[in-house]
C-alpha positions as CSV (number, residue, x, y, z in Angstrom):
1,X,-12.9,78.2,-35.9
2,X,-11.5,75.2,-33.5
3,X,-14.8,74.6,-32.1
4,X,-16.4,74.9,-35.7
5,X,-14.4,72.1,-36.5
6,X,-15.5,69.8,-33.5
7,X,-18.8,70.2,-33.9
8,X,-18.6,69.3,-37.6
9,X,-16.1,66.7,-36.5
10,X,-18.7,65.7,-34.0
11,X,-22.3,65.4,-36.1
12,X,-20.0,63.7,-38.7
13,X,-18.8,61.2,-36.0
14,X,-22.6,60.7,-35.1
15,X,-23.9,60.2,-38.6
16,X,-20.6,57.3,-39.4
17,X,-21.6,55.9,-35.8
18,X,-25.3,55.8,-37.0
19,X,-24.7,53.7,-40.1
20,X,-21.4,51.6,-38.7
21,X,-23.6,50.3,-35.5
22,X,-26.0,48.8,-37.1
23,X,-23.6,46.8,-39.3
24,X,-21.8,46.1,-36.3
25,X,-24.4,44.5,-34.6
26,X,-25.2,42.5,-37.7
27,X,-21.9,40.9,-38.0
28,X,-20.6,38.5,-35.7
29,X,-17.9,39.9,-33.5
């Protein structure tokens, strides 16, 4: 169950990462 949860934990971390970057980049830092 533990590694269930990282992995979810894990493709959810990717898909935030996916749509924070780009707004990252956008703003000024």
């Amino acid at each position: 169950i533990g590694l269930i949860m990282i992995r979810i934990d894990f493709d959810f971390y990717k898909m935030i990462s996916a749509i924070v970057n780009p707004l990252q980049k956008s703003m000024p830092s």
